[in-house]
N, C-alpha and C positions, 0 to 999 in steps of 0.2 A: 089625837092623831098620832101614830105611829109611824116612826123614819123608815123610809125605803132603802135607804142602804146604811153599813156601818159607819160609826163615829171617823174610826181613820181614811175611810175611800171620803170622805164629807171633807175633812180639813185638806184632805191632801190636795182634790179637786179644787180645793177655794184659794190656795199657797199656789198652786200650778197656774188656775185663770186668772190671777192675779198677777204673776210675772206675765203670762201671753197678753193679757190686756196691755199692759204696757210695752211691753217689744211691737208687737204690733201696731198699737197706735204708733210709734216713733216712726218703722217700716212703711207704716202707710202716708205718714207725712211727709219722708223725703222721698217716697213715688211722685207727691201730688204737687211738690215745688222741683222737679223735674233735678234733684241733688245731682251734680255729675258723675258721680260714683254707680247710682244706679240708670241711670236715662241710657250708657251706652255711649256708643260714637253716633256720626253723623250720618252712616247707613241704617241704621238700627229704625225701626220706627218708632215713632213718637206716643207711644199707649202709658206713658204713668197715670193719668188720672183713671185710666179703664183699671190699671192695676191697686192703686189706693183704692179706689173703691171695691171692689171686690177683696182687700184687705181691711178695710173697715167692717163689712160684712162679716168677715171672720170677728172681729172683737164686738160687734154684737150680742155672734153666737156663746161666748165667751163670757160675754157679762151675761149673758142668761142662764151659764155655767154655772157662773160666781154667786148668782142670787138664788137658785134651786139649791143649791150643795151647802153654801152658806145655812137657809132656811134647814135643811136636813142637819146641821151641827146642830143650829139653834135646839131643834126637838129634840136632840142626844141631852144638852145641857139642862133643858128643861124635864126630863122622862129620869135623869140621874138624881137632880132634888128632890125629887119624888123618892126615893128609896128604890128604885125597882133594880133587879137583879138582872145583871147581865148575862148571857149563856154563852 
């Protein structure tokens, strides 16, 4: 099987969904325990858990970032022991 994209778009995607995975997991859990920092004042309404969730959602897509582009290094690493020449 041969990588769909190059070795550097590959690590760099898995170095980048690897920090968004974690910013966002943290973002999404002080939506979801209503942090006073994010929740607003007392007119504001009350949507953190509509907003965590819809931020989890984001680190899904993210981790399915991380395991495609990850898998794509993987095949650089393996296609390189092989001897094969790069263009």
């Amino acid at each position: 099987m041969k990588p769909v994209v190059g070795a550097t778009q590959a690590w760099s995607c898995v170095v980048i969904s690897a920090f968004a995975i974690v910013i966002l997991s943290i973002l999404g859990a002080l939506y979801k325990t209503g942090h006073h920092e994010f929740a607003g004042g007392a007119e504001d309404p009350d949507n953190g858990a509509e907003l965590a969730g819809t931020i989890f959602v984001a680190v899904i897509v993210y981790a399915a970032f991380l395991v495609f582009c990850g898998l794509q290094g993987m095949l650089h690493l393996r296609e390189n022991r092989r001897g094969a020449i790069q263009l």
